[in-house]
Backbone as XML, in Angstrom:
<?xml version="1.0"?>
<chain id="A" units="angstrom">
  <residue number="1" name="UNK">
    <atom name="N" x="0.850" y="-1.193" z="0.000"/>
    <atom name="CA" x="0.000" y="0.000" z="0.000"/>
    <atom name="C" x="0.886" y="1.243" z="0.000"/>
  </residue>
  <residue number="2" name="UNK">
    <atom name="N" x="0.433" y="2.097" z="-0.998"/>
    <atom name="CA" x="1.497" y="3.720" z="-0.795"/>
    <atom name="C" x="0.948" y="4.241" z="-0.113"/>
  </residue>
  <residue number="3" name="UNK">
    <atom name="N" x="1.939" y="5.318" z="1.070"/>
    <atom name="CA" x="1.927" y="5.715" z="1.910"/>
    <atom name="C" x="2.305" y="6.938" z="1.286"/>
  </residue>
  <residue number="4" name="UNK">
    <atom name="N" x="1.704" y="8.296" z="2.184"/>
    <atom name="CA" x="2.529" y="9.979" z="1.105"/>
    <atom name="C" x="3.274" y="9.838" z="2.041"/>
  </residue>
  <residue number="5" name="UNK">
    <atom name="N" x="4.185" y="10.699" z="1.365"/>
    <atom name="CA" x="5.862" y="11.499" z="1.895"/>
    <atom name="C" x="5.591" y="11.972" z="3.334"/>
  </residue>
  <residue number="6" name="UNK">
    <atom name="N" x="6.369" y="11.865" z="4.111"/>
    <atom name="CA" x="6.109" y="12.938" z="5.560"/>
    <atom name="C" x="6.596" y="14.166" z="5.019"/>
  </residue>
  <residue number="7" name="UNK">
    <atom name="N" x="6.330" y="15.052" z="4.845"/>
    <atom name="CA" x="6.430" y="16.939" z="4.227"/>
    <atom name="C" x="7.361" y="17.571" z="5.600"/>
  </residue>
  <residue number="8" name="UNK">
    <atom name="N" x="6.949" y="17.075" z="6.912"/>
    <atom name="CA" x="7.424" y="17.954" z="7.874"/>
    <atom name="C" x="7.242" y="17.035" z="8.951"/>
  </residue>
  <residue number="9" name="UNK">
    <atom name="N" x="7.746" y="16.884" z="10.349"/>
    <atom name="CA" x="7.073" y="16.470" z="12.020"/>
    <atom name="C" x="6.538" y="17.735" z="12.240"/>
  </residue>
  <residue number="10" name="UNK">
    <atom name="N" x="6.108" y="18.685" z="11.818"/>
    <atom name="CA" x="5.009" y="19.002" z="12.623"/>
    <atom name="C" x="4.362" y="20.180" z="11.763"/>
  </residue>
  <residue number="11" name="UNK">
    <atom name="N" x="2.868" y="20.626" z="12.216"/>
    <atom name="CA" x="2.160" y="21.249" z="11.160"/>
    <atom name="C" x="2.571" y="23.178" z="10.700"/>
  </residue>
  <residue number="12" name="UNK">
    <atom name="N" x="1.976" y="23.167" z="9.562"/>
    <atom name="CA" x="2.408" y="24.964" z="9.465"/>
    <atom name="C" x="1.210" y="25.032" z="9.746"/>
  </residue>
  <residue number="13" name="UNK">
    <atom name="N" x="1.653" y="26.123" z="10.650"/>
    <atom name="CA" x="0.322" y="26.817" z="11.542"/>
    <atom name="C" x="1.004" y="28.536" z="10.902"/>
  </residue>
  <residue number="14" name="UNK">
    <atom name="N" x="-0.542" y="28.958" z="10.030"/>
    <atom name="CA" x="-0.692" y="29.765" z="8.910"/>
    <atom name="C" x="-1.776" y="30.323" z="9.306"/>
  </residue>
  <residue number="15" name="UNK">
    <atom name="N" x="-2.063" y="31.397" z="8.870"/>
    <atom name="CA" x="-3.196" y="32.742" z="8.803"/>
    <atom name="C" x="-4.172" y="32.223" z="7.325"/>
  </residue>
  <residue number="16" name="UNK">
    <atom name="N" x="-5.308" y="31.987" z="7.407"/>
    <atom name="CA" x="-5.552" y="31.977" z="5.853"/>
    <atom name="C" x="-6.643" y="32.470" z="5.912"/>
  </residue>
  <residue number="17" name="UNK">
    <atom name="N" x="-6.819" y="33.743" z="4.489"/>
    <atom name="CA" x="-8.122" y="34.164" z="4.598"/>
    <atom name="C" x="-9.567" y="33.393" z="3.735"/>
  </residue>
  <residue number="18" name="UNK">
    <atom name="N" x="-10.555" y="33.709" z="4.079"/>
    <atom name="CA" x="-11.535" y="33.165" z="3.118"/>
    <atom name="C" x="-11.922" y="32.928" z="2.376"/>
  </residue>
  <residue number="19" name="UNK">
    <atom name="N" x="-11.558" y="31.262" z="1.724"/>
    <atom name="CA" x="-11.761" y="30.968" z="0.436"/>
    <atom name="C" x="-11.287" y="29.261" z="0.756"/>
  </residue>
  <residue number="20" name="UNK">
    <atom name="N" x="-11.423" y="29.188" z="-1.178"/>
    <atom name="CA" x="-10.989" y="27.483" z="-1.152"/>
    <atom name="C" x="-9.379" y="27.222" z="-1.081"/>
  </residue>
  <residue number="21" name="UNK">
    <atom name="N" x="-9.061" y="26.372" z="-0.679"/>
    <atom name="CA" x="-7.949" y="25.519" z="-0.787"/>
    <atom name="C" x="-7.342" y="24.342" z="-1.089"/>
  </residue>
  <residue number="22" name="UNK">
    <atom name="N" x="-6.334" y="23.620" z="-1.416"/>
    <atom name="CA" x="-5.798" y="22.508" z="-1.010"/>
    <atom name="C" x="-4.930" y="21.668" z="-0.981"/>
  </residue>
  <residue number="23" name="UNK">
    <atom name="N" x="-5.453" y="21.041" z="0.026"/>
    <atom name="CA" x="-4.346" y="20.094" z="1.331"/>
    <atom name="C" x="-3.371" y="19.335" z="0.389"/>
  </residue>
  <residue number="24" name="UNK">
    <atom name="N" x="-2.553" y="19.481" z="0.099"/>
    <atom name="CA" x="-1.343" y="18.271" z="-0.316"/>
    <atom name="C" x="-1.564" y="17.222" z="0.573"/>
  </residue>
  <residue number="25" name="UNK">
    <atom name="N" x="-2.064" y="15.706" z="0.100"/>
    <atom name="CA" x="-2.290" y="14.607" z="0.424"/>
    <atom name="C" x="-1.075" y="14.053" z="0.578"/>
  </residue>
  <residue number="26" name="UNK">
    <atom name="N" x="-0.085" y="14.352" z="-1.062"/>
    <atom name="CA" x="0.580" y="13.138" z="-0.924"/>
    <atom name="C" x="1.814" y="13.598" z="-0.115"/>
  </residue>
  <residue number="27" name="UNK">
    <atom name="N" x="2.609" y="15.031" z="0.226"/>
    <atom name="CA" x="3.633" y="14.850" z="0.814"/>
    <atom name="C" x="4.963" y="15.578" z="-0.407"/>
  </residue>
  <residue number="28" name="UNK">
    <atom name="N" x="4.399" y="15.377" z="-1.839"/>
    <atom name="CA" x="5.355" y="15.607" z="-2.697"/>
    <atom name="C" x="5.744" y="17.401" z="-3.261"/>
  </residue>
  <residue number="29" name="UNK">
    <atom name="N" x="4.470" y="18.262" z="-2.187"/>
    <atom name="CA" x="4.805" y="19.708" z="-3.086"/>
    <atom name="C" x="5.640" y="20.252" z="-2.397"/>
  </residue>
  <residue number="30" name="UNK">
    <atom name="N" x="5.882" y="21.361" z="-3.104"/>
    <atom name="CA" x="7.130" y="22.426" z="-2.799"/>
    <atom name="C" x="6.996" y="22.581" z="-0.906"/>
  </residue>
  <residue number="31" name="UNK">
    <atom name="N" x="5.799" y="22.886" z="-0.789"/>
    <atom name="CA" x="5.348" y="23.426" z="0.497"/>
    <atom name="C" x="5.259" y="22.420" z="1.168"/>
  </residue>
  <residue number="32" name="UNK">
    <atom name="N" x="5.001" y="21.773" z="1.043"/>
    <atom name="CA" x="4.360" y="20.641" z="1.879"/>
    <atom name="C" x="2.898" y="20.725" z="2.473"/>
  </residue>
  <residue number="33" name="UNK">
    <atom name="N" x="2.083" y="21.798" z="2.406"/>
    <atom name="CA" x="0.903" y="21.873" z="2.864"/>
    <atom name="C" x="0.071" y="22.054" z="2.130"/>
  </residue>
  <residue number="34" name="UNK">
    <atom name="N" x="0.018" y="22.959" z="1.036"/>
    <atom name="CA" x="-0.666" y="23.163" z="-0.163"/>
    <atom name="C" x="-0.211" y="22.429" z="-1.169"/>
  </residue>
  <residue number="35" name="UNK">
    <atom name="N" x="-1.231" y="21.569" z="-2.658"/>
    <atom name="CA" x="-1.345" y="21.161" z="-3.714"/>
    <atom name="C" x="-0.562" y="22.134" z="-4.555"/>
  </residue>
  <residue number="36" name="UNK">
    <atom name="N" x="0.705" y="21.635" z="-5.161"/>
    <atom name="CA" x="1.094" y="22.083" z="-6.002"/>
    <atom name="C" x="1.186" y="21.321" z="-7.727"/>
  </residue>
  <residue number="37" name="UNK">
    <atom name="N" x="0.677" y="20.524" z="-7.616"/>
    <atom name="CA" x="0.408" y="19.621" z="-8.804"/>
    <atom name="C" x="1.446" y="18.185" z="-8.873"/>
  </residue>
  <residue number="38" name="UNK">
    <atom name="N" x="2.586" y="18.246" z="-7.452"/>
    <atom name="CA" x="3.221" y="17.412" z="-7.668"/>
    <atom name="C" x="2.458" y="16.064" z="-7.329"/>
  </residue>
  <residue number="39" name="UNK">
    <atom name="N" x="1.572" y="15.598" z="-7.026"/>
    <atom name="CA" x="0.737" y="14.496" z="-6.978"/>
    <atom name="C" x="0.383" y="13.814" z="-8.377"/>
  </residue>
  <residue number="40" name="UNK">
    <atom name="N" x="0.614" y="13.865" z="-9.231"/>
    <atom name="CA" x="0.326" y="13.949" z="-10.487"/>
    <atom name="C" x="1.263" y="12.412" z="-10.852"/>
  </residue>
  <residue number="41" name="UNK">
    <atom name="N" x="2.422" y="11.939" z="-10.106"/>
    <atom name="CA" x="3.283" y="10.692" z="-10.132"/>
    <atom name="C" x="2.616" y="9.808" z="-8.853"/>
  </residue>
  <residue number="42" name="UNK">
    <atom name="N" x="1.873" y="10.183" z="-8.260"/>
    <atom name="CA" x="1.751" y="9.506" z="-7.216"/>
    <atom name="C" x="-0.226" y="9.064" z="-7.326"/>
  </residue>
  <residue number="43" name="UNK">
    <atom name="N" x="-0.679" y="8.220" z="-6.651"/>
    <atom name="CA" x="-1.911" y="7.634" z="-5.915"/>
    <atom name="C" x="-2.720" y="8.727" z="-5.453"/>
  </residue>
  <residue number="44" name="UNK">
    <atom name="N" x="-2.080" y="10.110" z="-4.893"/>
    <atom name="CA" x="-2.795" y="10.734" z="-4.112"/>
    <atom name="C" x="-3.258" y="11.593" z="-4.283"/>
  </residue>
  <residue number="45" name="UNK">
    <atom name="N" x="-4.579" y="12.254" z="-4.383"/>
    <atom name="CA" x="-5.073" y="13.368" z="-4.854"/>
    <atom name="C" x="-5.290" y="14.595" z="-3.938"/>
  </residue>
  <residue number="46" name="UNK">
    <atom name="N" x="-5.304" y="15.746" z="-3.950"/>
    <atom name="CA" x="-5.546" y="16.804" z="-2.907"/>
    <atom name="C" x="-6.501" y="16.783" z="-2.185"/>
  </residue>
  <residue number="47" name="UNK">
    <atom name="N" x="-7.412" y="17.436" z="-1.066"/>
    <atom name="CA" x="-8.022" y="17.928" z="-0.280"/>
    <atom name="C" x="-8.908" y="19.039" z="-0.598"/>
  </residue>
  <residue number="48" name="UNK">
    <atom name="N" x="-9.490" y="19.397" z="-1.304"/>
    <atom name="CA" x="-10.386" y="20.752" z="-0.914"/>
    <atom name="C" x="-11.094" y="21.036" z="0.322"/>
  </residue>
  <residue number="49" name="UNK">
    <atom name="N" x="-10.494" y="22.109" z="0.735"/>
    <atom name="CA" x="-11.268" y="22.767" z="2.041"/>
    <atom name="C" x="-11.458" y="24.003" z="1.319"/>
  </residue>
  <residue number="50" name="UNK">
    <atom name="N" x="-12.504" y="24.785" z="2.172"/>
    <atom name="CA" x="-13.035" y="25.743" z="2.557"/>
    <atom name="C" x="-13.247" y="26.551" z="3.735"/>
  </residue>
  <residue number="51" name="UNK">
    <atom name="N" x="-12.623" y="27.616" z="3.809"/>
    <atom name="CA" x="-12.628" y="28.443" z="5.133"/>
    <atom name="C" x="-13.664" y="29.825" z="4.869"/>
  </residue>
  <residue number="52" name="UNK">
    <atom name="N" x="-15.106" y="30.187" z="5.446"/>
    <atom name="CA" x="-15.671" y="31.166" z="5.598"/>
    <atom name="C" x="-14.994" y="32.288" z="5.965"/>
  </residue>
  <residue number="53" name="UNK">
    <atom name="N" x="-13.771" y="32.430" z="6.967"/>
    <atom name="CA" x="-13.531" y="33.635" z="7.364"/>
    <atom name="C" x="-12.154" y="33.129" z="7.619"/>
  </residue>
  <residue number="54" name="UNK">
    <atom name="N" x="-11.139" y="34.662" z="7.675"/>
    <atom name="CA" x="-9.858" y="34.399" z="7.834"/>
    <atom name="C" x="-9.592" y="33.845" z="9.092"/>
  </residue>
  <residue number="55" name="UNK">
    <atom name="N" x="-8.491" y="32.552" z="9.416"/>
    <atom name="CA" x="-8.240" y="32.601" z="10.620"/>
    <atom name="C" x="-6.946" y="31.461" z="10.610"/>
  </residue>
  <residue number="56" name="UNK">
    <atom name="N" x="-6.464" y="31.912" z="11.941"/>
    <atom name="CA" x="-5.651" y="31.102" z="12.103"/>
    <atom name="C" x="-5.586" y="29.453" z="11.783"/>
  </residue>
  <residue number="57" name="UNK">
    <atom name="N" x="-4.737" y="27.912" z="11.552"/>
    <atom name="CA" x="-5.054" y="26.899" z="11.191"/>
    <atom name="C" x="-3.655" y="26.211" z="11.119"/>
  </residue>
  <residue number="58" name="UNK">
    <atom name="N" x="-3.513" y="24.966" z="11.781"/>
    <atom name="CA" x="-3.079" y="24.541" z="11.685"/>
    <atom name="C" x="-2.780" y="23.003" z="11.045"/>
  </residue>
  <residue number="59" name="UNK">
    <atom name="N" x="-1.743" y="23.239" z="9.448"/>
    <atom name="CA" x="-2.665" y="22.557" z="8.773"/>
    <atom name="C" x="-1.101" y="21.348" z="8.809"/>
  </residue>
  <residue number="60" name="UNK">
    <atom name="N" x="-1.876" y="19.925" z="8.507"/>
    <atom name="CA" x="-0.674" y="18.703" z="8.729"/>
    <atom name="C" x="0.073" y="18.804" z="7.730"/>
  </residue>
  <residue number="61" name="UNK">
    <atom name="N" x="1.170" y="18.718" z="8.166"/>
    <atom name="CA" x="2.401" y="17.855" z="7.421"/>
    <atom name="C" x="2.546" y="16.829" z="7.033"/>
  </residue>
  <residue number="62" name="UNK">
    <atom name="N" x="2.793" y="16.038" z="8.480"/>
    <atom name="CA" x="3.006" y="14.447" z="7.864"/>
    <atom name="C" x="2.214" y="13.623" z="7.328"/>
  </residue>
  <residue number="63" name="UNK">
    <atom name="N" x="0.555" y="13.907" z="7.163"/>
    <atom name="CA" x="0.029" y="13.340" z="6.362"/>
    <atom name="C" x="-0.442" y="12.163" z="6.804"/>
  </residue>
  <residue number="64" name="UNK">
    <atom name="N" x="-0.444" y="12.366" z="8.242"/>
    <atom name="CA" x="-1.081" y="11.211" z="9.300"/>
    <atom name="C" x="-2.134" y="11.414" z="9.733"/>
  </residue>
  <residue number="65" name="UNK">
    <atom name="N" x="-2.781" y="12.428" z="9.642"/>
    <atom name="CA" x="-3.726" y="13.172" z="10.624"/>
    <atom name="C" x="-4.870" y="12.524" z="10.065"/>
  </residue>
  <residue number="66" name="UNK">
    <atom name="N" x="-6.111" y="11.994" z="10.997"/>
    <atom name="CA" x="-7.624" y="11.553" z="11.175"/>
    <atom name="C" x="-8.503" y="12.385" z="10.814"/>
  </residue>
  <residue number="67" name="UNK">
    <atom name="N" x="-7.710" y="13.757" z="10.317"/>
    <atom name="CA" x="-8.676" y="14.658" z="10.641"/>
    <atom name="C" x="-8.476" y="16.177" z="9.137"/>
  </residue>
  <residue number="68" name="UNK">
    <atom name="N" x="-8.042" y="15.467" z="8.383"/>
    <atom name="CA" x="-7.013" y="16.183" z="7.128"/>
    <atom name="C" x="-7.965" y="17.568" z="6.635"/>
  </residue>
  <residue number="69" name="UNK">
    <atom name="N" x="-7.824" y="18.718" z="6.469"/>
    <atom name="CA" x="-6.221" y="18.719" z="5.981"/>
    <atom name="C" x="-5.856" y="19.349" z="7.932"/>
  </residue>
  <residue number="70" name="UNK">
    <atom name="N" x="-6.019" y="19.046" z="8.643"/>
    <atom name="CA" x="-5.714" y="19.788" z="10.014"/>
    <atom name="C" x="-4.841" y="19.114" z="11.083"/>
  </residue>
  <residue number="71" name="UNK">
    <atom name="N" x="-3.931" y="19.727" z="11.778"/>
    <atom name="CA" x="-3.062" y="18.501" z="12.645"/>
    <atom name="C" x="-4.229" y="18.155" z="13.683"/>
  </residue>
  <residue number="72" name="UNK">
    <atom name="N" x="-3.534" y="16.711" z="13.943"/>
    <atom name="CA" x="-4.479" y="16.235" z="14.967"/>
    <atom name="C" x="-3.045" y="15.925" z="15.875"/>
  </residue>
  <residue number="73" name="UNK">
    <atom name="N" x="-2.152" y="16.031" z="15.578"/>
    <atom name="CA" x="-1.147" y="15.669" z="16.423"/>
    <atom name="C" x="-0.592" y="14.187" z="16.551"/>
  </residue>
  <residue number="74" name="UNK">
    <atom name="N" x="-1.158" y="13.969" z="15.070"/>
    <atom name="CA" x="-0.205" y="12.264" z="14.828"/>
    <atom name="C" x="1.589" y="12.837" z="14.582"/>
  </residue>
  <residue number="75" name="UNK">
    <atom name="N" x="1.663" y="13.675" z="14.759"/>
    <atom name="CA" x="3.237" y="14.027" z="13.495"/>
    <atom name="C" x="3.968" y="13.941" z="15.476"/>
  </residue>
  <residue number="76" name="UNK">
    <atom name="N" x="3.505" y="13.290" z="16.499"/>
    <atom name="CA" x="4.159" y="13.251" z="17.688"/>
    <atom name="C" x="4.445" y="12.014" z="18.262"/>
  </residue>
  <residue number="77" name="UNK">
    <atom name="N" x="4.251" y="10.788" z="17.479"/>
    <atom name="CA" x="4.022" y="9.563" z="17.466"/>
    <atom name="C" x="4.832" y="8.850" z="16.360"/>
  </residue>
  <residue number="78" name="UNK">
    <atom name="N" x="5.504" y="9.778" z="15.599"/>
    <atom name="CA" x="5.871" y="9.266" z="14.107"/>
    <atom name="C" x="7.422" y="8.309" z="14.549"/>
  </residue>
</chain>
């Protein structure tokens, strides 16, 4: 079974204002948190979220989280 890249141990915790986004699943973009099209070799497709209003967020890295695109605090267990 493929597993994505770990991007980081622990999440970027970012300001984002209101609108769509998304989550890099697999681990492979520049950022590691946002879809940059590098998924495109891999199984894994992005995340769309949506945020109503700007706010703080802390979004996963390693690509463990129960709870995507948001840390749940698997990247402390890795």
């Amino acid at each position: 079974m493929d597993k994505p890249k770990i991007a980081a141990d622990h999440p970027n915790v970012c300001e984002l204002e209101a609108g769509s986004y998304y989550w890099c699943a697999c681990g492979h973009s520049e950022n590691g948190s946002f879809c940059d099209g590098s998924h495109k070799t891999t199984p894994f497709t992005p995340l769309k979220f949506e945020l109503t209003e700007t706010k703080t967020v802390a979004i996963c890295q390693c690509k463990q989280t129960k709870n995507p695109p948001y840390c749940d605090g698997s990247h402390k267990v890795l």
